[in-house]
N, C-alpha and C positions, 0 to 999 in steps of 0.2 A: 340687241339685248345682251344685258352684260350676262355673264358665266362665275355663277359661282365656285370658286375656288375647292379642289377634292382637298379632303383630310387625308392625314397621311393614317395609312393604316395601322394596325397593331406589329404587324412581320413587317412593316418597312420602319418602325419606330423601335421595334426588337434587333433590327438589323444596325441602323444607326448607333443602338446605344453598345452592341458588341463593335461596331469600331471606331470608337471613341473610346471603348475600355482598351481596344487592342494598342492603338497610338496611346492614350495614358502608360500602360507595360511597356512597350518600347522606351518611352522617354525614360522612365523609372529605371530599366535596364541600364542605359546608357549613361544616366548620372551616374548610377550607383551601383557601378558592374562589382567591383570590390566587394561591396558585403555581398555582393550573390554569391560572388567566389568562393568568399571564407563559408557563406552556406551550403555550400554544395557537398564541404569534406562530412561534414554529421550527416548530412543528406543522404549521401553514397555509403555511407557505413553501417546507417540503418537499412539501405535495400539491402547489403551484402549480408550485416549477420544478425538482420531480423526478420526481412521479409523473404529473401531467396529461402532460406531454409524452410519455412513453413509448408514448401511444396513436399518435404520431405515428409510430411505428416502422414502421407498414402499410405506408409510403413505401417500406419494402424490398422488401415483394411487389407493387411497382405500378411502371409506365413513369412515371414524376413529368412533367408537365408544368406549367409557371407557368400555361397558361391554363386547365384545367382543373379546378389545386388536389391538394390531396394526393387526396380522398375519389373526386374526379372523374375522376383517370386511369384507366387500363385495367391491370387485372389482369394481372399476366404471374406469379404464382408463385413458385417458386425460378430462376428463368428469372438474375434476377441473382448470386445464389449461385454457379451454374455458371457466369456469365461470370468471375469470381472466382476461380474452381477452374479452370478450363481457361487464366489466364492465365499467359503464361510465368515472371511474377513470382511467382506466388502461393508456389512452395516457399521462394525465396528468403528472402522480408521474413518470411513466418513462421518460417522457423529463425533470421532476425536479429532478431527479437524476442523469439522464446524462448530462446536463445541469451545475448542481452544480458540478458535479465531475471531470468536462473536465476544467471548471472553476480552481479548485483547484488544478489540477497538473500542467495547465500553469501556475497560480500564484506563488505552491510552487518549481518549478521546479530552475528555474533560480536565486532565492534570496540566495539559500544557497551554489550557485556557486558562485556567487558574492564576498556575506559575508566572504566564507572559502579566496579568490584568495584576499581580502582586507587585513585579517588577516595575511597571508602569506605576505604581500609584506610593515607589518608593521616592522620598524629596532627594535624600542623600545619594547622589548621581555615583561616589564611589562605591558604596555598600550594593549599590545597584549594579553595575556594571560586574564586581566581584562574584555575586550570586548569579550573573549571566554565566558569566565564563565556566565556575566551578561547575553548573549544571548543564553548560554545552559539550564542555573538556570530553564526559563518558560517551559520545556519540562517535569519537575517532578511534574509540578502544574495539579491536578486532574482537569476534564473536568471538573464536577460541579463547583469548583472552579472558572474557568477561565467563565463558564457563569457567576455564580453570580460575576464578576469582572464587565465584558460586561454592564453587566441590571446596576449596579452601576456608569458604566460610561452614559448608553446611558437613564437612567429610564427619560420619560418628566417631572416628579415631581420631585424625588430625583438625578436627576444623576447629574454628573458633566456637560456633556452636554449643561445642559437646564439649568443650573446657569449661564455658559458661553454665552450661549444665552441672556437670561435674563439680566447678566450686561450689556449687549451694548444694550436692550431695542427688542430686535428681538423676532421674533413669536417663541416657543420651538418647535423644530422636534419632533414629535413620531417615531424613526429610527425604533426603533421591531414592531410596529405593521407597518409598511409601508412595502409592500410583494416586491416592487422591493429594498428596502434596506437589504434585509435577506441574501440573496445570497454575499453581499458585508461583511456581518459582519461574516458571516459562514468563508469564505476562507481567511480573513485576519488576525482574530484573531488564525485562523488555522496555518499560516502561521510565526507570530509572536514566538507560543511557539514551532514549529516544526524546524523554520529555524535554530538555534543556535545547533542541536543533529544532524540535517543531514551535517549541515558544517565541524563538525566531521568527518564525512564518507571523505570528500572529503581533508580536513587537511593531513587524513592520508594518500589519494592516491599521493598529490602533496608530502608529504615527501618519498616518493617512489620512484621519479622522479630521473635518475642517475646525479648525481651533475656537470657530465662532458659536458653535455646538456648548462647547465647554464654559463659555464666556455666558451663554445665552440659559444652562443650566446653574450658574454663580448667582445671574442675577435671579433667578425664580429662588432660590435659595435651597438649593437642592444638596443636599450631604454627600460624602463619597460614594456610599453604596447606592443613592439612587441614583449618581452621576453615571456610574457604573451600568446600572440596568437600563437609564433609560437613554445614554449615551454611548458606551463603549462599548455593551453586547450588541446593540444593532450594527454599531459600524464594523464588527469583525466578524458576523452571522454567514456576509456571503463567502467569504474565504474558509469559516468554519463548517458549512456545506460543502463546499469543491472535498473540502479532506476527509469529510465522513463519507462522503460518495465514494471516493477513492479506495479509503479503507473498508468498505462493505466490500463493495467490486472487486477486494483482491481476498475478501474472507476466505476463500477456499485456497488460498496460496502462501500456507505458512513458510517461513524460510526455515529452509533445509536441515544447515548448518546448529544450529545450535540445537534442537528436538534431538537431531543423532546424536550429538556431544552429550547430550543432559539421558540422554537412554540409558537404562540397564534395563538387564534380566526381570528385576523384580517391578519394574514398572511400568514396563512394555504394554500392559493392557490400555493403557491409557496415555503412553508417548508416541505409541506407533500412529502415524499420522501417514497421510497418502504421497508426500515428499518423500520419507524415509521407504513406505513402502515400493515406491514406485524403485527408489534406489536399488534396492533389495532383489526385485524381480527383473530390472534391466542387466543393472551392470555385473551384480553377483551372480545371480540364475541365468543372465545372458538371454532371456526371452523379450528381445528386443521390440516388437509389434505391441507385446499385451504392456509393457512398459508405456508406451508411445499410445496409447489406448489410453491406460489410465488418466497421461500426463492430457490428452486431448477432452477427455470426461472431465477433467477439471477445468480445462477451458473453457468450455461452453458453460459449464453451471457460474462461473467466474461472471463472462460477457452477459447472462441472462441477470445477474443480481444489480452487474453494475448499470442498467439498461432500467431495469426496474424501479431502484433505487435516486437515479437520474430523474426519471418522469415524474416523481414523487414530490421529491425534492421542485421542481420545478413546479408541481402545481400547489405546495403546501407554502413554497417561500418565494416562488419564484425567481431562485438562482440555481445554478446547476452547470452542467460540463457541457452542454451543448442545448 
């Protein structure tokens, strides 16, 4: 009697297909040891000055002292968490941080879709490539720069501003010291040198677009603006996703730099953001833990939005970062 043949199981079909993935890595290796190579230097530089350090984060749940070292102080727990949470500041800087940063990805979100889908639907290729350049040019100009630009336009004695003012005989604005104008100049002058580098992103997803889309809306007889809506927003939707997820998930992480620059006295209610404070109570007050507290409190509400934001996005459009 003949014998029919066993099937091969699931863990010998599981086993087979890890080594034929392991011979496929080998060969891959071996052609093409070169680019592993030159992968390996970004590789090794993110474990050295991204991920080794993070071990150093224990400093939150520790009393830090220089003579004992991070590993040698005394354990004290969420002990600085709560000095954090019980501080009178703490509602404050975090509504001016989330506040300011929800502000600035609606702001910068839509200008550089805009800007890219105007460029694209300009014929004259020189007038077009000139309105690239001039609006990508402010993205290499250094923050300090782009403040002391600001104070020079908006200073009430020297700026341009308050000359402007002045000629037509009008009282001068003080714009930086006025705490509800801060918020206005943070996200616009933001938006100014950032829009022209992110239009780029979206340039390249629209030249992506299969040309026969365009051909195929010519012949239904479709005008610009619907070629626009019912062509060139859906082909740059998934890229315009990845960069709104991105910028939610970094909502709680304004940059540093310019908030401190654009500070004073008189507008501090409203500039002091959890960057500048954290700076404030690290490296000035030298309370190095509840520093390292804060900066780890904004990590996690960071990782939990971009997390949230991610699954949404994946179930509302189905593209996303993962």
């Amino acid at each position: 009697m003949a014998l029919t043949p066993l099937r091969p199981t699931a863990v010998a079909r599981a086993a087979d297909t890890g080594t034929r993935g392991r011979s496929a890595a080998r060969r891959s290796l071996r052609r093409h040891w070169q680019l592993y190579v030159m992968l390996a230097v970004p590789l090794l530089w993110f474990v050295v000055f991204k991920y080794v350090p993070m071990v150093n984060a224990v400093i939150a749940f520790k009393q830090y002292n220089v003579v004992d070292g991070i590993w040698g102080s005394d354990w004290v727990g969420l002990a600085n968490f709560q000095r954090f949470f019980d501080n009178p500041v703490f509602g404050r800087i975090v509504s001016n941080t989330f506040i300011l940063s929800v502000y600035a990805v609606l702001a910068g979100f839509p200008v550089p879709i805009v800007l890219a889908l105007a460029i694209n639907e300009v014929r004259l290729r020189f007038f077009a490539r000139t309105v690239q350049l001039v609006t990508y040019a402010p993205f290499f100009i250094s923050t300090v720069i782009i403040v002391s630009m600001t104070i020079l336009v908006l200073s009430p004695r020297i700026g341009l501003l308050s000359d402007v003012f002045g000629f037509f005989g009008a009282d001068q604005p003080n714009v930086l010291g006025d705490p509800n104008a801060f918020r206005h100049v943070y996200v616009w002058t933001d938006v100014w040198q950032t829009a022209g580098y992110s239009a780029v992103i979206y340039l390249a997803a629209l030249a992506g677009i299969d040309p026969t889309l365009y051909e195929a809306a010519r012949v239904d007889g479709a005008n610009r603006l619907q070629k626009i809506i019912a062509v060139d927003l859906p082909g740059i939707a998934p890229t315009a996703v990845i960069i709104l997820i991105l910028g939610v998930g970094n909502v709680m992480s304004l940059g540093f730099e310019k908030a401190f620059l654009l500070q004073n006295p008189l507008n501090l209610s409203q500039s002091e953001v959890i960057a500048t404070y954290t700076y404030k109570v690290g490296l000035i007050n030298a309370d190095f833990s509840l520093a390292s507290a804060i900066g780890l409190f904004n990590s996690a509400i960071n990782l939990v939005l971009l997390v949230t934001v991610n699954r949404v996005a994946r179930r509302v459009t189905g593209s996303g970062l993962w």
